[in-house]
VOLO-625435 format. One line per field, with one value per residue: residue number from 1; residue in one letter; x, y, z of N, C-alpha, C in turn. Coordinates in steps of 0.001 Angstrom, whole numbers, plus 524288, in hexadecimal, padded with zeros to 5 digits. Layout:
BEGIN
num	NUM;...
residu	a;...
n.px	X;...
n.py	Y;...
n.pz	Z;...
ca.px	X;...
ca.py	Y;...
ca.pz	Z;...
c.px	X;...
c.py	Y;...
c.pz	Z;...
END
This chain:
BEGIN
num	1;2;3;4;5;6;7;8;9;10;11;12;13;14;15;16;17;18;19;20;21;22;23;24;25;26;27;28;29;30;31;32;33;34;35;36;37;38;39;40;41;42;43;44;45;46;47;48;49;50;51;52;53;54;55;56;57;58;59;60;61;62;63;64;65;66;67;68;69;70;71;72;73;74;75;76;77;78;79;80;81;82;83;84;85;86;87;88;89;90;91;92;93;94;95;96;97;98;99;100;101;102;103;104;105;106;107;108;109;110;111;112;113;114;115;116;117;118;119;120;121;122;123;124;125;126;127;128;129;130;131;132;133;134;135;136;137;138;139;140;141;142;143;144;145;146;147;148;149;150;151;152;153;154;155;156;157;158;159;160;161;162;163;164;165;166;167;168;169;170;171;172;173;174;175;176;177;178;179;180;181;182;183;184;185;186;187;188;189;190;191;192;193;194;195;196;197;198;199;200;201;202;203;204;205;206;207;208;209;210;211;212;213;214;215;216;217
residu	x;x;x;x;x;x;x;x;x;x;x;x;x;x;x;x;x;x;x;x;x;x;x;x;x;x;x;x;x;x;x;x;x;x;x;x;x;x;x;x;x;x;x;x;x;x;x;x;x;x;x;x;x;x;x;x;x;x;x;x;x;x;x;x;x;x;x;x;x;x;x;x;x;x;x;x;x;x;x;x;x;x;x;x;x;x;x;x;x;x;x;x;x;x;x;x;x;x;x;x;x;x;x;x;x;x;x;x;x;x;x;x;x;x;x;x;x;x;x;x;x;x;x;x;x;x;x;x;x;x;x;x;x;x;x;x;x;x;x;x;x;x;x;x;x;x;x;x;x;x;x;x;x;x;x;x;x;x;x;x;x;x;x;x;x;x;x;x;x;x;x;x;x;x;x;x;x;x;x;x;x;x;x;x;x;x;x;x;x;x;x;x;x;x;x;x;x;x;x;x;x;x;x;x;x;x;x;x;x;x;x;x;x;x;x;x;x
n.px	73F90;7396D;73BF3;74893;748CB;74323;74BEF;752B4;74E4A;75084;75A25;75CF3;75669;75CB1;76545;76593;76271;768A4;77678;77A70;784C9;78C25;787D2;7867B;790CE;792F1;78DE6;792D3;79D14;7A00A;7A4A5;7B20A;7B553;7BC30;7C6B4;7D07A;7D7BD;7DCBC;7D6B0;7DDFC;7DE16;7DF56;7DA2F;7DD99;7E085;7E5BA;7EB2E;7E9B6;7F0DB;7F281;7ED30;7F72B;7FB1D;802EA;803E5;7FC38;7FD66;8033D;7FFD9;7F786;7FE5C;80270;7FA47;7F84B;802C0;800B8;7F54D;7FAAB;80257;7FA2E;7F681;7FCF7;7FF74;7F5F1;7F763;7FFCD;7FCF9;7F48B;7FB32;801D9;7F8E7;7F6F3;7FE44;7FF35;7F6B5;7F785;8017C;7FD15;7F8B5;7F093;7F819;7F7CE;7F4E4;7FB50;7F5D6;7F1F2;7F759;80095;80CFB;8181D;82444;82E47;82969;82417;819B9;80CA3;80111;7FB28;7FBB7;804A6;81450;81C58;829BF;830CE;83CD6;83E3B;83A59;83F03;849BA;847BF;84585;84D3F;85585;850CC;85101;85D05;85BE6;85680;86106;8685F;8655D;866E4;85ECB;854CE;849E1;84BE2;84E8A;84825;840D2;84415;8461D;83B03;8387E;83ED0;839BF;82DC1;83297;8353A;82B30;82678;82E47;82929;823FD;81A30;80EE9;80BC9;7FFFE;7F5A5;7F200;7F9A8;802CA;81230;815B1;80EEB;80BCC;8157C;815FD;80CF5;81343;81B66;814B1;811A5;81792;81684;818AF;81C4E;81685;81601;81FF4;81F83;81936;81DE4;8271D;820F6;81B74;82527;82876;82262;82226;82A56;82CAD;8233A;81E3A;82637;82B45;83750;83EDB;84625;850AE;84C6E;84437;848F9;84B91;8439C;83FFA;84610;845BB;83C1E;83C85;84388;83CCD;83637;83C6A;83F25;834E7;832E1;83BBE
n.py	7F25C;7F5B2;7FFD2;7FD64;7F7C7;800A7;807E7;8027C;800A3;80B68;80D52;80844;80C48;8163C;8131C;81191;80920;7FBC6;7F77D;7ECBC;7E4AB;7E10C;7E6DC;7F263;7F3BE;7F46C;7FBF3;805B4;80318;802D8;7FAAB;7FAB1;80141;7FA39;7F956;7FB4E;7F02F;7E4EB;7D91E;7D0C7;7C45E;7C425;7CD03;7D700;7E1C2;7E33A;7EEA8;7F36D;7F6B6;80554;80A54;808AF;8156A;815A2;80CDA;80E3C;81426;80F7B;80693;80B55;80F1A;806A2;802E8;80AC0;80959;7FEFE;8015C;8082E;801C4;7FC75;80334;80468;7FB03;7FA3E;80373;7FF6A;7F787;7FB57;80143;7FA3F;7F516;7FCDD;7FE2D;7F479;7F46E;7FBD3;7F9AB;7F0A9;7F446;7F520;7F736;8018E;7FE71;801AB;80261;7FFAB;7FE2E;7F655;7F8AB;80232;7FD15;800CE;80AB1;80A78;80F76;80E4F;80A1C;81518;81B55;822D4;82346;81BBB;81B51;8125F;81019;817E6;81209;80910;80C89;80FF7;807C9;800CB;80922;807E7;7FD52;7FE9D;806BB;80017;7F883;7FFAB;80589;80201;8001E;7F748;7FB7C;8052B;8024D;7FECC;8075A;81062;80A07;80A33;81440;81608;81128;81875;8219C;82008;81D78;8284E;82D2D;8293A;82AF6;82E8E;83263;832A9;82FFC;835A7;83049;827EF;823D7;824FA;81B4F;81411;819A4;816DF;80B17;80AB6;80DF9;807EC;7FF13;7FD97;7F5B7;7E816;7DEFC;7E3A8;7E457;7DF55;7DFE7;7EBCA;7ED17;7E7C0;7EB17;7F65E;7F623;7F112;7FA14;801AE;7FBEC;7FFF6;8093D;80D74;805A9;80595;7FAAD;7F4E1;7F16C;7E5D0;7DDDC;7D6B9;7DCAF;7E3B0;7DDA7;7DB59;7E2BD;7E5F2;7DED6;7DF15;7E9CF;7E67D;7DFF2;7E8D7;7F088;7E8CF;7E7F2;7F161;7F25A
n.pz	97842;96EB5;96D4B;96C6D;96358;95C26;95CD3;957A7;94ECB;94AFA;94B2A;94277;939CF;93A99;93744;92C69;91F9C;921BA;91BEE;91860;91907;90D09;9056B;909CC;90978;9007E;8FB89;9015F;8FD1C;8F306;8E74A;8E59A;8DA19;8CE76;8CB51;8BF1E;8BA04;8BA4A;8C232;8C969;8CB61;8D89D;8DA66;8D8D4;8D352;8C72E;8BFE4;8B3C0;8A965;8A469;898D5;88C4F;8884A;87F84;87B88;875DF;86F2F;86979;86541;86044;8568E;854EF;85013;845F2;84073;83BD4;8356C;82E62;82B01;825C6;81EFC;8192A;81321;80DBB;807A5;80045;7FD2C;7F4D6;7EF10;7EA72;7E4E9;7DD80;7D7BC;7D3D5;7CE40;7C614;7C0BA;7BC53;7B52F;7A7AC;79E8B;79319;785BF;77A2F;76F72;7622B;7527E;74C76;74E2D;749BF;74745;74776;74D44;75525;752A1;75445;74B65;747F6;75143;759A3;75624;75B55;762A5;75F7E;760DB;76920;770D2;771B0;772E1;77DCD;784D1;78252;78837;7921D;793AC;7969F;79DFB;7A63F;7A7C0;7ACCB;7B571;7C282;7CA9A;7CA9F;7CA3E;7C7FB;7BD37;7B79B;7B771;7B361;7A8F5;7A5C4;7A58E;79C65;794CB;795B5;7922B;78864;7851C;7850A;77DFB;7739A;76CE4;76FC0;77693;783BE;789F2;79258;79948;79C8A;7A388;7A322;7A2F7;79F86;796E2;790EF;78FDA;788D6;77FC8;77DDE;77D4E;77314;76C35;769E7;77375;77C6C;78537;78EFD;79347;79587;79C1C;7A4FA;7A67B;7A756;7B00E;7B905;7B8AA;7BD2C;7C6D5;7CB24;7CAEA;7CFAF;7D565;7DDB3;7DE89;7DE69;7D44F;7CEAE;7CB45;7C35F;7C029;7BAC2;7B390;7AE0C;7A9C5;7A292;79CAD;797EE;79287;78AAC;7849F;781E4;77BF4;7748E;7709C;76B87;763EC
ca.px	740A2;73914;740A0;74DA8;74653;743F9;751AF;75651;74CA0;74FFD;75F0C;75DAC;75615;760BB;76B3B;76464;762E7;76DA0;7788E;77BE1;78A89;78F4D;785B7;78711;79695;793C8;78BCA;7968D;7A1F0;7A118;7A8A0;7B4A0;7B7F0;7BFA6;7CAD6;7D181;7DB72;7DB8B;7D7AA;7E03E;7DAF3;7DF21;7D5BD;7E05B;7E041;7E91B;7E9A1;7EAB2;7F40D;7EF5C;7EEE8;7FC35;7FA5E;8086F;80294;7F6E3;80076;806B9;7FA33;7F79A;80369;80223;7F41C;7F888;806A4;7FD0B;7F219;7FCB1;803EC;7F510;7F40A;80269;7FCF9;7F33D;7F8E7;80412;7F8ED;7F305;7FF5C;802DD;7F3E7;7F49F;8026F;7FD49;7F31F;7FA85;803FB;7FAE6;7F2C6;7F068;7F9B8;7F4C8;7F967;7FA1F;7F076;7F508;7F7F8;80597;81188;81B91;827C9;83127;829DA;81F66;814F2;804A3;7FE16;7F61F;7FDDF;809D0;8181D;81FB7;82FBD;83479;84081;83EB5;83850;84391;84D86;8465C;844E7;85306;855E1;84DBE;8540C;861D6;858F4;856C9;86642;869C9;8641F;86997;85B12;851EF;845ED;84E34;850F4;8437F;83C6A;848C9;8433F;83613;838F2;84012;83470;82B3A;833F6;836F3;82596;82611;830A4;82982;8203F;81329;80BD7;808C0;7F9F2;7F5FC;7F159;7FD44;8092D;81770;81641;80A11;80DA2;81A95;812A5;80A65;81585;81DD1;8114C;8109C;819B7;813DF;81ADD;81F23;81199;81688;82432;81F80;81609;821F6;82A16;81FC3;81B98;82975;82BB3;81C72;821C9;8300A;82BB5;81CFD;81D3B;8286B;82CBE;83B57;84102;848B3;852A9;84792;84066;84B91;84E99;83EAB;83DEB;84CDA;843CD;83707;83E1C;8460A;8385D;833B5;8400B;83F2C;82FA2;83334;83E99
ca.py	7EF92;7F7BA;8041F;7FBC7;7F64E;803F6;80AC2;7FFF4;80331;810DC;80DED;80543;80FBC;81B12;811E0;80E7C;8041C;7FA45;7F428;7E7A4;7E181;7E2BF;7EA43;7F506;7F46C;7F1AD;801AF;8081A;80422;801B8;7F785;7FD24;8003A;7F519;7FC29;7F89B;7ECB2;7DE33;7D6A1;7CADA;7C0EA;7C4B4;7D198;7DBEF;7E42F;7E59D;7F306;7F19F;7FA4F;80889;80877;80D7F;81AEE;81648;808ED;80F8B;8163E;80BF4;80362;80D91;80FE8;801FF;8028F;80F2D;8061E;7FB07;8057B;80B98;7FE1C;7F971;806E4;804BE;7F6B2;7FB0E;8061A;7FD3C;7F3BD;7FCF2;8018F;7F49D;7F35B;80053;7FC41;7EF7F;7F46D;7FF56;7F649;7EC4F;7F8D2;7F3BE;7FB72;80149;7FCDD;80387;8004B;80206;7F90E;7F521;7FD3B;80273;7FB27;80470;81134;808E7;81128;80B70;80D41;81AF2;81DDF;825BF;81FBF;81C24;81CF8;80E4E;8113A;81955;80F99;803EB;80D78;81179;800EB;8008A;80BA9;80676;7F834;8004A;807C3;7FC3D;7F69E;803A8;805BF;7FD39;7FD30;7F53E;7FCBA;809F5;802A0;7FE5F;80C01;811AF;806EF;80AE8;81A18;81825;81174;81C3A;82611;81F67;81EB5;82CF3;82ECF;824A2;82F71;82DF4;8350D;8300A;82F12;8395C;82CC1;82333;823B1;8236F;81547;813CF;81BAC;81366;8061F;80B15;80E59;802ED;7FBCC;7FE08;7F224;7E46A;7DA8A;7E4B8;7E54D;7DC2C;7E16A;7EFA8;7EC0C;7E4C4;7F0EB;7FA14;7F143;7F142;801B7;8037A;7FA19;800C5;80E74;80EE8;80122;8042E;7F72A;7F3A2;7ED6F;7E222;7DDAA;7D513;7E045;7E7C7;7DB9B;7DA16;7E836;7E746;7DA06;7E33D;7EEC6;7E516;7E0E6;7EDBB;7F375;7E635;7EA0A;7F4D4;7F2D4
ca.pz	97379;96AA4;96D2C;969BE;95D5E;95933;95CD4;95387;94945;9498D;94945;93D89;936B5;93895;932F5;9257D;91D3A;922BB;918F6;918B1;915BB;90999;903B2;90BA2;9073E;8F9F5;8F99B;901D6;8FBE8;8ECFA;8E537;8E262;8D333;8CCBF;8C81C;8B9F5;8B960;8B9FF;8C680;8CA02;8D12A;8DD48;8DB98;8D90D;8D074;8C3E9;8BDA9;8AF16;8A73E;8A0EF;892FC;88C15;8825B;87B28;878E3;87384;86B13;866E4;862E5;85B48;85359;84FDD;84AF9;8440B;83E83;83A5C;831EE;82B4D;8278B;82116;81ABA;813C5;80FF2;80ABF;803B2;7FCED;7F9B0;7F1C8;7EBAD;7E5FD;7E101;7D93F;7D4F6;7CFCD;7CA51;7C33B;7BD94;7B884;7AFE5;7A353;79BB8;78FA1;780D3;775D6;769FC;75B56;74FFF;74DA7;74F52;74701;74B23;749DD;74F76;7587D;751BC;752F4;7487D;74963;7564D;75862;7559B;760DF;76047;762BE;760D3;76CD4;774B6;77211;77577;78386;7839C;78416;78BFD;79642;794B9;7984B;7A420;7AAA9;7A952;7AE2C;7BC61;7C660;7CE1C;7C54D;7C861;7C40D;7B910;7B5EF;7B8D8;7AE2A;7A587;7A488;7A41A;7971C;78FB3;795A8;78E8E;78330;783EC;78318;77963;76F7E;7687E;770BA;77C27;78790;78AA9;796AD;79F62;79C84;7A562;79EF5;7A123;79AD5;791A6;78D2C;78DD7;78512;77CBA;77DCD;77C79;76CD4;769C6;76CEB;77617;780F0;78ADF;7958E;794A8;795B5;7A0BC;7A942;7A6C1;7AA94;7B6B1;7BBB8;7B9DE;7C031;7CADA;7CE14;7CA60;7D0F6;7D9A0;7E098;7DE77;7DD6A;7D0C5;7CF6D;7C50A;7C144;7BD94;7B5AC;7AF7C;7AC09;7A80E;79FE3;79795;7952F;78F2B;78684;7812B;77E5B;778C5;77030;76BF1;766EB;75FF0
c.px	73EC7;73C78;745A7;74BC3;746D7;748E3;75535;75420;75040;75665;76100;75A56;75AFE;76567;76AEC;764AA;76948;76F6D;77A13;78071;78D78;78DF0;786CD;78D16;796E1;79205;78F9B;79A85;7A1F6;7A3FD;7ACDF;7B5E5;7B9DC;7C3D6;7CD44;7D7E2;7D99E;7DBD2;7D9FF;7DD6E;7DB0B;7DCB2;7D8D7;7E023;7E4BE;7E9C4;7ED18;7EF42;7F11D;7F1F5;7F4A2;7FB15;80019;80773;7FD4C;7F8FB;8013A;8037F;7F917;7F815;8031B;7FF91;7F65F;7FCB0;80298;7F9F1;7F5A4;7FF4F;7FF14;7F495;7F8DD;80034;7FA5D;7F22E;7FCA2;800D3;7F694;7F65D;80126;7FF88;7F45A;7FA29;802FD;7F94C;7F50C;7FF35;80369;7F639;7F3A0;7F4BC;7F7B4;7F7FD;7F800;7F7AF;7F2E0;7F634;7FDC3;8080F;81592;82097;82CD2;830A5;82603;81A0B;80EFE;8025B;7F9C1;7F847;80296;80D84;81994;8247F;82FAA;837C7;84261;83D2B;83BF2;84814;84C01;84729;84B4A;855AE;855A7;84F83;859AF;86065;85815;85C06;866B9;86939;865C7;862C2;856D1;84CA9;8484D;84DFF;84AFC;83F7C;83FF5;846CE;83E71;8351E;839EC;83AC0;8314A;82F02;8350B;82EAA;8230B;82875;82D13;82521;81C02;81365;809E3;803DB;7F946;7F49B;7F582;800BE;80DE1;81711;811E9;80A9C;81147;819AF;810CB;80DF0;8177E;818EA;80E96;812EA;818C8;8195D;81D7B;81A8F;812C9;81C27;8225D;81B7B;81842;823A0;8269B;81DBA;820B8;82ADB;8266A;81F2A;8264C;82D92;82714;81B2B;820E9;82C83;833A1;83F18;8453F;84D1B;8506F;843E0;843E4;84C7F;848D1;83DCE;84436;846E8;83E0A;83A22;840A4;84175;836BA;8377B;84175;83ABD;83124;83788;83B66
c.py	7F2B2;7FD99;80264;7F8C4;7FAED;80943;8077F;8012A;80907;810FC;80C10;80914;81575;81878;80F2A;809CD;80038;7F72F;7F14D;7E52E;7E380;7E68B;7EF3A;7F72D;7F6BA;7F9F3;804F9;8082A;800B5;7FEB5;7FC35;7FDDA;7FE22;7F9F4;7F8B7;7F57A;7E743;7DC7B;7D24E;7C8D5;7C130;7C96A;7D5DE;7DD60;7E61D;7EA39;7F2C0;7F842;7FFEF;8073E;80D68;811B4;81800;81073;80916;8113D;8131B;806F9;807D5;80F8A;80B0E;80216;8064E;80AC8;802C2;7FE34;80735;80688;7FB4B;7FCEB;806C3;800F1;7F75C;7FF1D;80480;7F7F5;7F6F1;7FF07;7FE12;7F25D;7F80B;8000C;7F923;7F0C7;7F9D9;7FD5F;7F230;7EFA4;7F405;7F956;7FCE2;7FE17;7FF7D;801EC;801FF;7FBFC;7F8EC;7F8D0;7FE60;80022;7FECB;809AD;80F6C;80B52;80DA4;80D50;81190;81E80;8203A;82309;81FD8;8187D;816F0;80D84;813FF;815E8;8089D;8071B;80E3A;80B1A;801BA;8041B;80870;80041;7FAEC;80326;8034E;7F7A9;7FB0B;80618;800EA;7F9BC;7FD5E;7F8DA;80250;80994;80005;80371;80F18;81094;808B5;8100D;81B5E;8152E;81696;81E78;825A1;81F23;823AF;82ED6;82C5C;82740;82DB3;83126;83150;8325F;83130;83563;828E0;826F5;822E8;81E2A;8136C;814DF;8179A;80C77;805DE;80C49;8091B;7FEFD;7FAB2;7F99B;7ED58;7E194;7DE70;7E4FE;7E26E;7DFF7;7E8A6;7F08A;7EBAC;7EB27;7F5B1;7F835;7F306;7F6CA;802B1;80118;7FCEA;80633;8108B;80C4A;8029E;7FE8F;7F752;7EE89;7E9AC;7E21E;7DA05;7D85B;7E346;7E3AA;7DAD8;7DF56;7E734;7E258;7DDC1;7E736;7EBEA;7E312;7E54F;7F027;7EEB0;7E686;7ED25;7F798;7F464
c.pz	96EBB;96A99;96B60;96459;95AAF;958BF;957B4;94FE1;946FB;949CF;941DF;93997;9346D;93698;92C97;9261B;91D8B;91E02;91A98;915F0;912D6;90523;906A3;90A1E;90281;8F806;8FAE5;8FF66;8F6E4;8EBFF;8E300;8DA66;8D1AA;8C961;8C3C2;8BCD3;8BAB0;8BF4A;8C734;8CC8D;8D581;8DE2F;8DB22;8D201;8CC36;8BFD5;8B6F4;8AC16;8A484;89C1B;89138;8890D;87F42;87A61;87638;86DF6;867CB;8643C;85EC8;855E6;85258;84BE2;844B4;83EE0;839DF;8347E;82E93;828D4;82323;81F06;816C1;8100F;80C6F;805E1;7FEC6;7F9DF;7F67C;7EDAC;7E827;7E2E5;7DCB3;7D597;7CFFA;7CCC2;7C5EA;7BF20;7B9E1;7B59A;7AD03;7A16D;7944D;78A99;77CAE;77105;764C3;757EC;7508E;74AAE;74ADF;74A5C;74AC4;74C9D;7557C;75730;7534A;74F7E;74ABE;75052;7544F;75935;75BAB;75F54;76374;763F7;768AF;7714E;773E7;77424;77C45;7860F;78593;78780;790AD;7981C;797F0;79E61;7A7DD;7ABBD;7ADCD;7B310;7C02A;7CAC7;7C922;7C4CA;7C755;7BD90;7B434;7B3ED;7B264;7A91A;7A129;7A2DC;79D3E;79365;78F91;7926F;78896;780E9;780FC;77E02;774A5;76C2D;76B6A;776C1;77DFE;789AF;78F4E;79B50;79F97;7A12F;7A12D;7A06A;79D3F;7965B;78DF1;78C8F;78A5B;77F09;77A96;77B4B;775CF;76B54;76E14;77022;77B9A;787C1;78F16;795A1;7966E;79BDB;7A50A;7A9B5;7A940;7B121;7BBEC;7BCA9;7BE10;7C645;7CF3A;7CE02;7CEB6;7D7BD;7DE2C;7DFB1;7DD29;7D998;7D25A;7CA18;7C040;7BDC5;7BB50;7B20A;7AA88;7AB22;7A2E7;799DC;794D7;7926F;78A8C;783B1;77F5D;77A21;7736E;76B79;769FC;76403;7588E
END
C-alpha cells in the first residue's frame, strides 16, 4: 500500500499542477476577436459597409458650395451698405449772397453762364425722350448738366467728382436741392448701382430737369 501511495505521488508530481474544466480552456484557447459589424439576435454577424472616397467628395463640394454662397451674401450685403451710404452723402452747397439773375454770378465769386446751364436743362429734357432704355436715357440726362457744369465759367475743386462738381453748380439758384438730389440718386443708381430704370424713373428724372431749367431761367 505504501509503495502504490507513493508511485501515485510521484506520477502526480511529473504531470504538474492539474487544470480544471473550463479554466484550463479558457488559457489555451483565447476568446476569439469580435470582428466589426452588427450582431442580430440570432448571434451572426453583419458586416457593415466601408466608407465611400466619392461620397467624401461629394460632402465636401457641398460644404465648399455652401462657404462660397455666405461669402457672395456677404459681399452684396456690403455693396448695398456702401451704396447707401454713398448716396445719402450730404452734398455740399454753395455759400454767397444773392445772384445776378441773368449771369448767376455770387457776390465776390466768379460768374457762371446761365444761359449755358438752361440750354444743357433742355438738352437733357430731349436726352431722356430720345433713348428708348430709360436708364440710357437717364445716365444721357445727367452727362449733359455735368458738361454744361464745366462749360459755365468755374473749376472744379481737386476732391469733387463731375457730379459734385455740377450740384454745386446747379446749386446757386434756390428751389432746385431735392430735384437735383432725385436726379443724381437715379444716375448714381443706373450708372454705379447697377440697378435697372423704369419709365417711372425717366418720367421722374424728365419733372426734375424741368425744375431746374425753370430756376434758372
Amino acid at each position: 500500500m505504501v509503495l502504490l501511495a507513493a508511485l501515485l505521488m510521484a506520477i502526480a508530481a511529473l504531470q504538474g499542477v492539474p487544470q480544471f474544466g473550463d479554466v484550463a480552456v479558457e488559457h489555451r484557447n483565447p476568446p476569439p476577436t469580435p470582428t466589426t459589424g452588427t450582431q442580430t439576435p440570432g448571434g451572426a454577424l453583419v458586416p457593415q459597409p466601408p466608407d465611400s472616397p466619392v461620397l467624401g467628395v461629394i460632402v465636401a463640394v457641398i460644404e465648399l458650395v455652401i462657404a462660397a454662397g455666405f461669402l457672395a451674401l456677404l459681399a452684396w450685403l456690403f455693396w448695398r451698405l456702401v451704396r447707401a451710404l454713398w448716396t445719402a452723402r450730404p452734398l455740399s452747397r454753395e455759400t454767397g449772397g444773392a445772384g445776378d439773375a441773368g449771369t448767376g454770378a455770387v457776390a465776390g465769386d466768379e460768374p457762371v453762364d446761365a444761359g449755358a446751364i438752361r440750354s444743357a436743362a433742355a438738352d437733357a429734357q430731349q436726352a431722356i425722350d430720345a433713348h428708348r432704355d430709360p436708364g440710357d436715357a437717364i445716365v444721357a440726362a445727367w452727362v449733359q448738366l455735368e458738361d454744361a457744369a464745366a462749360r459755365a465759367g468755374r473749376s472744379r475743386r481737386p476732391s469733387e467728382t463731375p457730379a459734385e462738381f455740377a450740384v454745386r453748380i446747379l446749386r446757386r439758384r434756390p428751389g432746385v436741392d431735392v430735384e437735383l438730389e432725385t436726379l443724381l440718386a437715379l444716375y448714381e443708381s443706373v450708372r454705379f448701382g447697377g440697378d435697372r430704370a423704369d419709365e417711372s424713373g425717366r418720367e421722374t428724372a424728365r419733372r426734375c430737369l424741368a425744375v431746374v431749367e425753370e430756376a434758372w431761367r
